[in-house]
N, CA and C atoms as a LAMMPS dump frame, in Angstrom:
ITEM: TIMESTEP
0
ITEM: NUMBER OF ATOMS
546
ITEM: BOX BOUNDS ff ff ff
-5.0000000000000000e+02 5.0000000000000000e+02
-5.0000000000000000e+02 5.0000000000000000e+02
-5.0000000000000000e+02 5.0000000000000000e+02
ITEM: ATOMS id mol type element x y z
1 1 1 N -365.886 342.38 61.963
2 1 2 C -365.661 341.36 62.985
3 1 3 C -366.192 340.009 62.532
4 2 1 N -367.443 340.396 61.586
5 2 2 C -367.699 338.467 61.553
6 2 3 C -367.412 338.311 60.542
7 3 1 N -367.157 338.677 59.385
8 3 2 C -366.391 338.223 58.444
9 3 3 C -364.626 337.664 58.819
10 4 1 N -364.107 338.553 59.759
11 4 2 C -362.915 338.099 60.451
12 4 3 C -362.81 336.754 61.247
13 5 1 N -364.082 336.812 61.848
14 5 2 C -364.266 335.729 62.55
15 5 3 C -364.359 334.389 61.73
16 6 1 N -365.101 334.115 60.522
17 6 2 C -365.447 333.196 59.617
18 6 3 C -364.254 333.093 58.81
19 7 1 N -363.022 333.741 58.658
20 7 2 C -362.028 333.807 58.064
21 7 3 C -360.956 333.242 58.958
22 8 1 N -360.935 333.598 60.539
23 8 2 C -359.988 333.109 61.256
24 8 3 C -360.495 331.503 61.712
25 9 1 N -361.601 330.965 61.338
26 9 2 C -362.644 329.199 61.465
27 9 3 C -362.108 329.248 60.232
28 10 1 N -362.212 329.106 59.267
29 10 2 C -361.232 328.793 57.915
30 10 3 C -359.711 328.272 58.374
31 11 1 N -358.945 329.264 58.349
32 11 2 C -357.81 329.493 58.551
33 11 3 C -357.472 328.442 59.989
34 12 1 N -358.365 328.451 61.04
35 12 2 C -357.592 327.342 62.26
36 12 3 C -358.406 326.008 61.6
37 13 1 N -359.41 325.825 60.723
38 13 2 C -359.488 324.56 60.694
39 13 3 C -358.782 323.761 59.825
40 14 1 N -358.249 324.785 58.443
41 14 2 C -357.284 324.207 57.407
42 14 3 C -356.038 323.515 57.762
43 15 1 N -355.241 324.553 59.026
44 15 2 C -354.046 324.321 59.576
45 15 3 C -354.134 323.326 60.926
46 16 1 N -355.38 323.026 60.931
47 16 2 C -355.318 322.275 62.184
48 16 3 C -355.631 320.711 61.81
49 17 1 N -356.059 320.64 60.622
50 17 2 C -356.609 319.353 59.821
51 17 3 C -354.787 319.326 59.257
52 18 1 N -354.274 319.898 58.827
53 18 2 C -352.486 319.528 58.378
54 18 3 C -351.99 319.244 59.501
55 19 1 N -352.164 319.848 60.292
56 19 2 C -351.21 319.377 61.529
57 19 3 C -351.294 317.832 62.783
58 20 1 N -352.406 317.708 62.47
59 20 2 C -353.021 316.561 62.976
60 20 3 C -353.178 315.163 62.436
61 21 1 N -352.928 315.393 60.913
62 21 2 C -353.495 314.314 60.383
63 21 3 C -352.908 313.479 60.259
64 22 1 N -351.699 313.236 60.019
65 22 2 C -350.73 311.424 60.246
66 22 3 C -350.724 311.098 61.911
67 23 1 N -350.808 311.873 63.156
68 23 2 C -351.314 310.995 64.479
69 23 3 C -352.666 310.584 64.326
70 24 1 N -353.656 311.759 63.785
71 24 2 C -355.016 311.049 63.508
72 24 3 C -355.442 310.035 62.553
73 25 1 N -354.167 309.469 61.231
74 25 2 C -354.207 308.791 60.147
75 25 3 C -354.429 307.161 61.273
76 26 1 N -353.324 307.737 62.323
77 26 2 C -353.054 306.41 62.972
78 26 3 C -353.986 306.071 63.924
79 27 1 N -354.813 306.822 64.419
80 27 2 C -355.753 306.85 65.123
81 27 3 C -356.619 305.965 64.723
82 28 1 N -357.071 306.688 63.325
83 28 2 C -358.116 305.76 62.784
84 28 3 C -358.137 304.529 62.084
85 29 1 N -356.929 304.27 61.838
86 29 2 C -356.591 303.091 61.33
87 29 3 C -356.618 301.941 62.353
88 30 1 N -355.889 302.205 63.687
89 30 2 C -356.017 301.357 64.626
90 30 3 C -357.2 301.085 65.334
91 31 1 N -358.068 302.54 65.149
92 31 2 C -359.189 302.242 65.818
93 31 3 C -360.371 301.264 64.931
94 32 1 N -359.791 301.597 63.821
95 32 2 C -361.023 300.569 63.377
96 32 3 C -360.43 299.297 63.072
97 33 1 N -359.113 298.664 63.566
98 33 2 C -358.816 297.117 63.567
99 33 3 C -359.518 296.954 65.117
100 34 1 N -359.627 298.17 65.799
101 34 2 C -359.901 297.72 67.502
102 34 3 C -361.245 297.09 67.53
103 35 1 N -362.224 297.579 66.494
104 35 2 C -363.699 297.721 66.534
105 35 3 C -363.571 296.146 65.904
106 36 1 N -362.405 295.539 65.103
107 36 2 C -362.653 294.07 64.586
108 36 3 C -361.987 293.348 65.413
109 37 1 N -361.819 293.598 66.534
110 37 2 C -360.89 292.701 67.022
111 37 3 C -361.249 291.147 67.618
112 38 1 N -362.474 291.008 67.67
113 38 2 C -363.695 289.723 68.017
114 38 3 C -363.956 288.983 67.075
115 39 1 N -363.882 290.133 65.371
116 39 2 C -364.159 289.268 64.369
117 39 3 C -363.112 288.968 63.165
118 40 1 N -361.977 289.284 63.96
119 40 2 C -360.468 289.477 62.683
120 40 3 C -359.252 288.502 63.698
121 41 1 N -359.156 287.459 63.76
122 41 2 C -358.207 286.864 64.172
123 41 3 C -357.036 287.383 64.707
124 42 1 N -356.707 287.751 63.114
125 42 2 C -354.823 288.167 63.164
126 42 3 C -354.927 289.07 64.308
127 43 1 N -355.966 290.049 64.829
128 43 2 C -355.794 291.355 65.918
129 43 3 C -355.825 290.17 67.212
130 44 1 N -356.805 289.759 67.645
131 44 2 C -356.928 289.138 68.655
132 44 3 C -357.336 287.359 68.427
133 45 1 N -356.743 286.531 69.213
134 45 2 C -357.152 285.37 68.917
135 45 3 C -358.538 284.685 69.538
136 46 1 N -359.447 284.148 68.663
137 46 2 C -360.876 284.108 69.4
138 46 3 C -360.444 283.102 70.522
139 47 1 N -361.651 283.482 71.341
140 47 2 C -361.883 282.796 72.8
141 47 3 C -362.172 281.219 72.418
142 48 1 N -361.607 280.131 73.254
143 48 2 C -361.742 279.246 72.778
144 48 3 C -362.537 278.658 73.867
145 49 1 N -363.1 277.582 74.246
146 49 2 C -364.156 277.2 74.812
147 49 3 C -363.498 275.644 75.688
148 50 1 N -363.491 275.517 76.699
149 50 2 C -363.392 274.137 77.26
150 50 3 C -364.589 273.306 77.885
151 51 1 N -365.766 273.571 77.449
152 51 2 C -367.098 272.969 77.168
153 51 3 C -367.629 273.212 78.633
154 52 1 N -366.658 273.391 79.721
155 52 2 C -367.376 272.724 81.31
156 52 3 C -366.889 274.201 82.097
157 53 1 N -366.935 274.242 83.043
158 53 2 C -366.85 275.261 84.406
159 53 3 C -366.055 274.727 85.145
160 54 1 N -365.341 273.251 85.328
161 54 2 C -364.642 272.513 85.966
162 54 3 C -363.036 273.722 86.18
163 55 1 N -362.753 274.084 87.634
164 55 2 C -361.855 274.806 88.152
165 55 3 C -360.757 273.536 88.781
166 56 1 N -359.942 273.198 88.125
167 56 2 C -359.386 272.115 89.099
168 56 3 C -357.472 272.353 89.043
169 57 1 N -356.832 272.938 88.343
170 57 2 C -355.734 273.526 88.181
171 57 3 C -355.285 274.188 88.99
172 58 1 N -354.289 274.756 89.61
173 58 2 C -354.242 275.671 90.937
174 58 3 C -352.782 276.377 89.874
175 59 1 N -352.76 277.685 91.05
176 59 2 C -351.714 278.202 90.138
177 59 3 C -350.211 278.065 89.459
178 60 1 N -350.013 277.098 90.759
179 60 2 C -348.593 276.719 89.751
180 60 3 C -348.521 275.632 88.772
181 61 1 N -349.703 275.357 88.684
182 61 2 C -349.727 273.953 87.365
183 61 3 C -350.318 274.996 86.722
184 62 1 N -350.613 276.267 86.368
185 62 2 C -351.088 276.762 85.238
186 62 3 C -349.606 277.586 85.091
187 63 1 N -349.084 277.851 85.385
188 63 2 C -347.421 278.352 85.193
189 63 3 C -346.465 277.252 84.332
190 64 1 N -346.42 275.918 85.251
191 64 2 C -345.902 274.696 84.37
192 64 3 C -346.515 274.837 82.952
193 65 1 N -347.94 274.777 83.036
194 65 2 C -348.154 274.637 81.634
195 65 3 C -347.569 276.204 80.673
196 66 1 N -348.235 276.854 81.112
197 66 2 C -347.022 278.021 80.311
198 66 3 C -346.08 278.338 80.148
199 67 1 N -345.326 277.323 80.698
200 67 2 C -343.684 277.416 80.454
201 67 3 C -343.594 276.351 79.872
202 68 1 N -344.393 275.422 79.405
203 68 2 C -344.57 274.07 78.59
204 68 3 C -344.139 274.938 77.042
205 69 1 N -344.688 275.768 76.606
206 69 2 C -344.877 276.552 75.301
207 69 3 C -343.701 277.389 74.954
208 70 1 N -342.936 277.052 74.534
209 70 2 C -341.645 277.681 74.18
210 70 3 C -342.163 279.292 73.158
211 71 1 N -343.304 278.926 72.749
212 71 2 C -343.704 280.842 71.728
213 71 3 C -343.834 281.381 73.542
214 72 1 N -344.485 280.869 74.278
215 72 2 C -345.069 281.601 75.466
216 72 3 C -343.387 282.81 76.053
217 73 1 N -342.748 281.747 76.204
218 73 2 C -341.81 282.207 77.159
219 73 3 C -341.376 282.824 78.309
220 74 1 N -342.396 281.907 79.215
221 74 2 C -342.627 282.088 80.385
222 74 3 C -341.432 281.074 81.043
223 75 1 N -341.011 281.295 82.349
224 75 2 C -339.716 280.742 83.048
225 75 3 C -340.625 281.042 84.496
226 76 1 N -341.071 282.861 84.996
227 76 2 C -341.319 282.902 86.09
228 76 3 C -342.939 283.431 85.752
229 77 1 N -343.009 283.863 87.145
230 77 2 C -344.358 284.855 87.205
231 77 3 C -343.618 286.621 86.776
232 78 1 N -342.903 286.554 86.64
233 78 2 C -342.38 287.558 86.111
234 78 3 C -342.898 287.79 85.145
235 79 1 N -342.506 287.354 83.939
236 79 2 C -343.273 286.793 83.066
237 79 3 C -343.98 287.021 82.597
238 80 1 N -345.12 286.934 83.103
239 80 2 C -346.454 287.11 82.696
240 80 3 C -346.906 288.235 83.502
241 81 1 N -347.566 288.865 81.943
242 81 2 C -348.377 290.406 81.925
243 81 3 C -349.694 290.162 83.207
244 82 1 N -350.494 289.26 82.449
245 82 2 C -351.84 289.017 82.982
246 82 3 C -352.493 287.697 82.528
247 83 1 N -353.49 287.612 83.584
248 83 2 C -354.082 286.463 82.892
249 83 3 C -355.639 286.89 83.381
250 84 1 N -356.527 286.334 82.775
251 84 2 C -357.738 286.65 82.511
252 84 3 C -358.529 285.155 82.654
253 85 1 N -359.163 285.073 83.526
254 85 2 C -360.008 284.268 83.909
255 85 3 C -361.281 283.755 83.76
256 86 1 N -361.882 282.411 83.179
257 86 2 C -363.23 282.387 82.495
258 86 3 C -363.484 281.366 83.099
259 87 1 N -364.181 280.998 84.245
260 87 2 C -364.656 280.312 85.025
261 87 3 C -365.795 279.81 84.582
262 88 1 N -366.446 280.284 83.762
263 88 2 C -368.02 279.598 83.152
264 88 3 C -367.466 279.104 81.87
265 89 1 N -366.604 279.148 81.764
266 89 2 C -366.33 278.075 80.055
267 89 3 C -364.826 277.625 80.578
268 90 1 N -364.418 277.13 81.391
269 90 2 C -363.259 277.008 82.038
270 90 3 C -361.982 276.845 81.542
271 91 1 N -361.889 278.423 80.895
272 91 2 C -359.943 278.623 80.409
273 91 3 C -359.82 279.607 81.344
274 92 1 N -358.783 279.829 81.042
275 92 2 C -357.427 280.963 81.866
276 92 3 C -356.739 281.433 80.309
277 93 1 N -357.078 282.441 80.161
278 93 2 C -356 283.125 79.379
279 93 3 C -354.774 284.078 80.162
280 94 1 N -353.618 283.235 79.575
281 94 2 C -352.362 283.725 80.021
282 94 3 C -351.672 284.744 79.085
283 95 1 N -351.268 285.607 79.467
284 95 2 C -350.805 286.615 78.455
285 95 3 C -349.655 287.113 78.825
286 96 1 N -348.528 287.011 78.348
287 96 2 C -346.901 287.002 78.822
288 96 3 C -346.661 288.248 78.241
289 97 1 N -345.764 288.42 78.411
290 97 2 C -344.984 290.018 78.59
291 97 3 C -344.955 290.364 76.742
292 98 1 N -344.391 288.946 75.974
293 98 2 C -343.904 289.213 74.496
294 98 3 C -345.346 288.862 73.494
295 99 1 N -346.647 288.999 74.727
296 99 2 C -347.527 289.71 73.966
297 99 3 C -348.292 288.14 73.096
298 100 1 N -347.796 287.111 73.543
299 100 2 C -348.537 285.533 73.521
300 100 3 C -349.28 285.596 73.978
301 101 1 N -350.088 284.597 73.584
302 101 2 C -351.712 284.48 74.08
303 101 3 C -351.803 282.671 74.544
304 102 1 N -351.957 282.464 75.607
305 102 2 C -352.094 281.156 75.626
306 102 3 C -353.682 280.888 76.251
307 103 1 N -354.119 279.566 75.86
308 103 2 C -355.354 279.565 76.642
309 103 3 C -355.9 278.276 77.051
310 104 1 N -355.75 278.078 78.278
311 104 2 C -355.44 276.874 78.786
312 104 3 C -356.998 276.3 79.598
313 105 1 N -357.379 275.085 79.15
314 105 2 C -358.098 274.435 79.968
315 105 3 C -358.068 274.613 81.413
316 106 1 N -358.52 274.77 82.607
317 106 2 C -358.807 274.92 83.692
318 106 3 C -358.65 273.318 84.206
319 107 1 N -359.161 272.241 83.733
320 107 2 C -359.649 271.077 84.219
321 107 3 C -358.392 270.443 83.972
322 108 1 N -357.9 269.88 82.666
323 108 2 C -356.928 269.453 81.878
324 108 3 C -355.808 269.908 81.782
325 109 1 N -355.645 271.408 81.638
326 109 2 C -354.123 271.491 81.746
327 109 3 C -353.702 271.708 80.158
328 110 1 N -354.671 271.322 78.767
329 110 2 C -354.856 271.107 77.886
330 110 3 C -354.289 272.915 77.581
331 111 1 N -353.318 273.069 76.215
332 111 2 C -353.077 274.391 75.833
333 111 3 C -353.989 274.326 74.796
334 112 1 N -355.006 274.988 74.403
335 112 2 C -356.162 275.165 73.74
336 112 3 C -356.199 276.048 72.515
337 113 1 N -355.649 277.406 72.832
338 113 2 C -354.97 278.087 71.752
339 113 3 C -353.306 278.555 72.229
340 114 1 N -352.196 278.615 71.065
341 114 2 C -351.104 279.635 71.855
342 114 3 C -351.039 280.293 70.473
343 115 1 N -351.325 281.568 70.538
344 115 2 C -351.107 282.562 69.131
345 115 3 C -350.463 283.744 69.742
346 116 1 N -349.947 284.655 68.912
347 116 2 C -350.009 286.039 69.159
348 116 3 C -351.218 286.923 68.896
349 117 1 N -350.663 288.158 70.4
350 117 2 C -352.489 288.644 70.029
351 117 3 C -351.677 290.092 69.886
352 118 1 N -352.324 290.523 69.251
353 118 2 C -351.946 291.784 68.089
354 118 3 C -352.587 293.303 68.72
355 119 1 N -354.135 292.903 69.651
356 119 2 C -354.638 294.05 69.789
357 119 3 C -354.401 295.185 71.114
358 120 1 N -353.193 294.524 72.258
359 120 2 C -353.08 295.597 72.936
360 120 3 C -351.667 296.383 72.409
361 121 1 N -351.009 295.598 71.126
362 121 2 C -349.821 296.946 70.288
363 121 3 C -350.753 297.433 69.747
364 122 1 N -351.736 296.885 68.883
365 122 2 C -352.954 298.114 68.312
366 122 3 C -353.289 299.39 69.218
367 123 1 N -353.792 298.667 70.535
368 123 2 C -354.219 299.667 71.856
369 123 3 C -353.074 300.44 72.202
370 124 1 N -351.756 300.075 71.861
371 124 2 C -350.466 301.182 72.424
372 124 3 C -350.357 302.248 71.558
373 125 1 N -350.612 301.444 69.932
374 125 2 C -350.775 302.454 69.177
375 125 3 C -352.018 303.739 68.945
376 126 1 N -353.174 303.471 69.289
377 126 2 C -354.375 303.846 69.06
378 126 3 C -354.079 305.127 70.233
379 127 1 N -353.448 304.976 71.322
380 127 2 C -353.563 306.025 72.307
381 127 3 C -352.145 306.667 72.365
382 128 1 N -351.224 306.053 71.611
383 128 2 C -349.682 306.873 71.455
384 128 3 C -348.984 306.104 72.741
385 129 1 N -349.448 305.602 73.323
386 129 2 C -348.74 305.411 74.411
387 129 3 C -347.513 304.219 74.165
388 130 1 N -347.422 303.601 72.901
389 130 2 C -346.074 302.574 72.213
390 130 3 C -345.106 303.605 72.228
391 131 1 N -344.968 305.007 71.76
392 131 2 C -344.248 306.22 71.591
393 131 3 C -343.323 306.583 72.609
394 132 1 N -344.607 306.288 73.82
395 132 2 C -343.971 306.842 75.26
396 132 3 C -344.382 307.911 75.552
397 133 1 N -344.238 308.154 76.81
398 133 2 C -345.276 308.782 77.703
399 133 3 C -345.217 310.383 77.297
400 134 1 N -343.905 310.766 76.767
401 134 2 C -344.07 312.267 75.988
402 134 3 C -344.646 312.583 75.018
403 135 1 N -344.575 311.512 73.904
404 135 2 C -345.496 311.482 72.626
405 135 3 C -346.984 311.434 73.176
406 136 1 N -347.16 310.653 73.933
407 136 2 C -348.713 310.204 74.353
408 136 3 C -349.242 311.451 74.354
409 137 1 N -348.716 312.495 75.607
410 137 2 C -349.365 313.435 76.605
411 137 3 C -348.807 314.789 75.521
412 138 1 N -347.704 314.534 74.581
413 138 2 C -347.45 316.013 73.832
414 138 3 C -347.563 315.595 72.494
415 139 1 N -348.104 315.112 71.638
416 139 2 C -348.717 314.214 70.256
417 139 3 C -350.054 314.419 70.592
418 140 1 N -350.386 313.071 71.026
419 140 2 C -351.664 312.769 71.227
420 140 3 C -352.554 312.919 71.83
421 141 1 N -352.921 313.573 73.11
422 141 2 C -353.573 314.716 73.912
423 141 3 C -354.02 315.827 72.893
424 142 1 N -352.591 316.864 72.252
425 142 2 C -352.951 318.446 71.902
426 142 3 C -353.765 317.597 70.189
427 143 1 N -353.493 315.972 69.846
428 143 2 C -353.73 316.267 68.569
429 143 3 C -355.663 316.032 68.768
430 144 1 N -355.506 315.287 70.275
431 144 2 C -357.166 315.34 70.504
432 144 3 C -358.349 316.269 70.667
433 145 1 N -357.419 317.333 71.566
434 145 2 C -357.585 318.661 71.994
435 145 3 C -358.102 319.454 70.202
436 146 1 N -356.955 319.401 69.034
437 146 2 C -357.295 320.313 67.842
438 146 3 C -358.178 319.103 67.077
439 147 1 N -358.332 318.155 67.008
440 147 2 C -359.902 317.143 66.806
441 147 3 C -361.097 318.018 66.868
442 148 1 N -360.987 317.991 68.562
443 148 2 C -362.136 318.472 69.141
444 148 3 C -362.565 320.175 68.221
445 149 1 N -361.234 320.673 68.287
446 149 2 C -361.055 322.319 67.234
447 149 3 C -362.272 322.039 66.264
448 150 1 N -361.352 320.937 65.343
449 150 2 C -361.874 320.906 64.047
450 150 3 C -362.855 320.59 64.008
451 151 1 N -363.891 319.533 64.691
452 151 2 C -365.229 319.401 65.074
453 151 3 C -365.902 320.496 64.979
454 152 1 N -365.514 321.857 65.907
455 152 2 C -366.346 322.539 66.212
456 152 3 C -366.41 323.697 64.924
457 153 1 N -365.01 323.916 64.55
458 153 2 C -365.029 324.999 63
459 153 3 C -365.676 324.106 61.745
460 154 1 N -365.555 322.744 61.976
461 154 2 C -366.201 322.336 60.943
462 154 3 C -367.711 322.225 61.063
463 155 1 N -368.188 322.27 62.415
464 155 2 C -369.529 322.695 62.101
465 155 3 C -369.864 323.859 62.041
466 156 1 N -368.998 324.659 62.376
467 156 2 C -369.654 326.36 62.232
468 156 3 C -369.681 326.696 60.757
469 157 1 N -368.463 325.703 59.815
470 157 2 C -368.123 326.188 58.75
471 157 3 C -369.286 325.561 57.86
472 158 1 N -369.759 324.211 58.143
473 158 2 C -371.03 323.337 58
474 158 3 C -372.353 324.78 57.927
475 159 1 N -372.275 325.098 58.969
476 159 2 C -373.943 326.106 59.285
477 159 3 C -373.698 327.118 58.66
478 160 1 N -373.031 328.188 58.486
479 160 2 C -372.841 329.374 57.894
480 160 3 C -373.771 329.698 56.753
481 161 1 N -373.466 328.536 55.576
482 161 2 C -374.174 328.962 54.593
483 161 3 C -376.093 328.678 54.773
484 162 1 N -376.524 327.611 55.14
485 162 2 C -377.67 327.781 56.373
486 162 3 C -378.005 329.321 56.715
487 163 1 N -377.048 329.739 57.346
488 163 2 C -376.987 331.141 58.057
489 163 3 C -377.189 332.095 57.18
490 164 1 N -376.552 332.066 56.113
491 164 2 C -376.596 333.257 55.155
492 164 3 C -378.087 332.842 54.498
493 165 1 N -378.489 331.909 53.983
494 165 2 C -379.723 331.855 53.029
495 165 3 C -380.6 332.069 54.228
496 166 1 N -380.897 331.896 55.495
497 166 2 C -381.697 332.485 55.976
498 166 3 C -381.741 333.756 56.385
499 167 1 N -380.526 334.537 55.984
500 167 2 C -380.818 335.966 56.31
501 167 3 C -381.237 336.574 54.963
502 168 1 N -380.693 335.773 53.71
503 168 2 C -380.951 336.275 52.832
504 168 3 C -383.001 336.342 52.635
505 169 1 N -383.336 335.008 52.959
506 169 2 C -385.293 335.117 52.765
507 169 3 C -385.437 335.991 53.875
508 170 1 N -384.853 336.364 54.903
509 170 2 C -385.402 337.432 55.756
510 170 3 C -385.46 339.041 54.849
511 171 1 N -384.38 338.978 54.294
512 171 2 C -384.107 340.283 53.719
513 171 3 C -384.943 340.473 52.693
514 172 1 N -385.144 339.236 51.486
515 172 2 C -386.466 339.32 50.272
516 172 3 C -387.703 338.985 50.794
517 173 1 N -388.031 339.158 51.797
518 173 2 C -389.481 338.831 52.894
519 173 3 C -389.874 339.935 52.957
520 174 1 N -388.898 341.127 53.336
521 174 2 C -389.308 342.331 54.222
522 174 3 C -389.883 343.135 52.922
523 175 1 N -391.165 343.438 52.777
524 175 2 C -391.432 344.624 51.68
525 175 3 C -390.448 345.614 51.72
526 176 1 N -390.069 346.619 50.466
527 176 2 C -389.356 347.512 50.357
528 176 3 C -390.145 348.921 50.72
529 177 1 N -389.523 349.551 51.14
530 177 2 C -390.499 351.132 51.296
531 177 3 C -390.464 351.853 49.598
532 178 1 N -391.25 352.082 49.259
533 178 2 C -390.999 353.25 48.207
534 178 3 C -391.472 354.581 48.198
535 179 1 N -391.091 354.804 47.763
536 179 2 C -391.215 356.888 48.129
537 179 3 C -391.949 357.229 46.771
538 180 1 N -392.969 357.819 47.088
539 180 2 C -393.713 358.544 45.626
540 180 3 C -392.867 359.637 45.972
541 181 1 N -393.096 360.251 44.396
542 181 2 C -391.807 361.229 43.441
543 181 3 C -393.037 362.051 43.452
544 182 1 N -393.82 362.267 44.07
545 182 2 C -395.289 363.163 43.48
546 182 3 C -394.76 364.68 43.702
C-alpha cells in the first residue's frame, strides 16, 4: 500500500504538471507583469499628479474633455468603463471601454496623461476570463484546483526521503539481538 501510494504521488504529480502547464505558463507570466505594474509603464500608465485637491469640474465637462481625445473615444457615457477618482491630488482617471487611460485635471480640465493601459488585458488574462466565461470556470478553476494537487504531491514527494533516512537511523539505533550458538 505505501509504496503504491508514493507511486500513485509520482504518477498524479508528473501528469498533472503536463497538463497544467501552458494555462499556468500564462499565469505566471502575467502575474508577474501584474506585480510591475506601478513600476513598468507599458502595463499601466503612472499616476500623474495635479499638485492641488481643487474639485471644480462637474461631470459633464469631464465627458467634454474625454471626448476632446480622439485615442479616448468617448462620444457618450456609454463609453466609458470607469473612472477612478483622486480628490487629494485632483485627477479623475477616465477609462473607456477600448481600454485608454485618460487623466484629467479636476480644476483645469487639463488632459494630463492619455496612454493605453495594458494591465486589466493582463488581469483578463491572468484569471482566463479574456477566454470567456467557459475557459475561465473549465481551464482555469480545474488548472487551479491540480496547482493546489501539485503543491501537495510535491511536498509529500519533497518529505519522503526525510522519511526514509529517519527510519533508516531508527533501524541502525536499535541494537541487534544475538543468539549465542553455546
Amino acid at each position: 500500500m505505501k509504496k503504491s501510494f508514493n507511486l500513485w504521488t509520482r504518477k498524479l504529480h508528473r501528469w498533472g504538471a503536463a497538463a497544467c502547464c501552458l494555462p499556468l505558463l500564462l499565469v505566471i507570466v502575467s502575474g508577474l507583469l501584474l506585480q510591475l505594474k506601478k513600476q513598468v509603464p507599458w502595463v499601466q500608465p503612472p499616476t500623474r499628479s495635479a499638485g492641488h485637491s481643487r474639485l471644480v469640474l462637474t461631470w459633464e465637462e469631464i465627458l467634454d474633455v474625454a471626448r476632446s481625445d480622439p485615442a479616448a473615444g468617448v462620444a457618450t457615457w456609454e463609453d466609458i468603463d470607469r473612472m477612478d477618482v483622486r480628490p487629494d491630488i485632483g485627477i479623475v482617471k477616465v477609462q473607456p471601454r477600448n481600454r485608454h487611460e485618460l487623466q484629467i485635471d479636476l480644476a483645469t480640465g487639463e488632459v494630463l496623461s492619455s496612454t493605453y493601459r495594458r494591465s486589466d488585458f493582463i488581469e483578463q488574462l491572468h484569471d482566463g476570463s479574456f477566454f470567456g466565461e467557459y475557459v475561465k470556470l473549465g481551464i482555469f478553476l480545474p488548472n487551479g484546483v491540480v496547482l493546489l494537487g501539485l503543491w501537495m504531491t510535491g511536498a509529500w514527494l519533497w518529505y519522503l526521503p526525510y522519511k526514509a533516512r529517519a527510519a533508516k537511523r531508527r533501524r541502525l539505533s536499535v541494537p541487534r539481538i544475538t543468539r549465542d550458538r553455546t
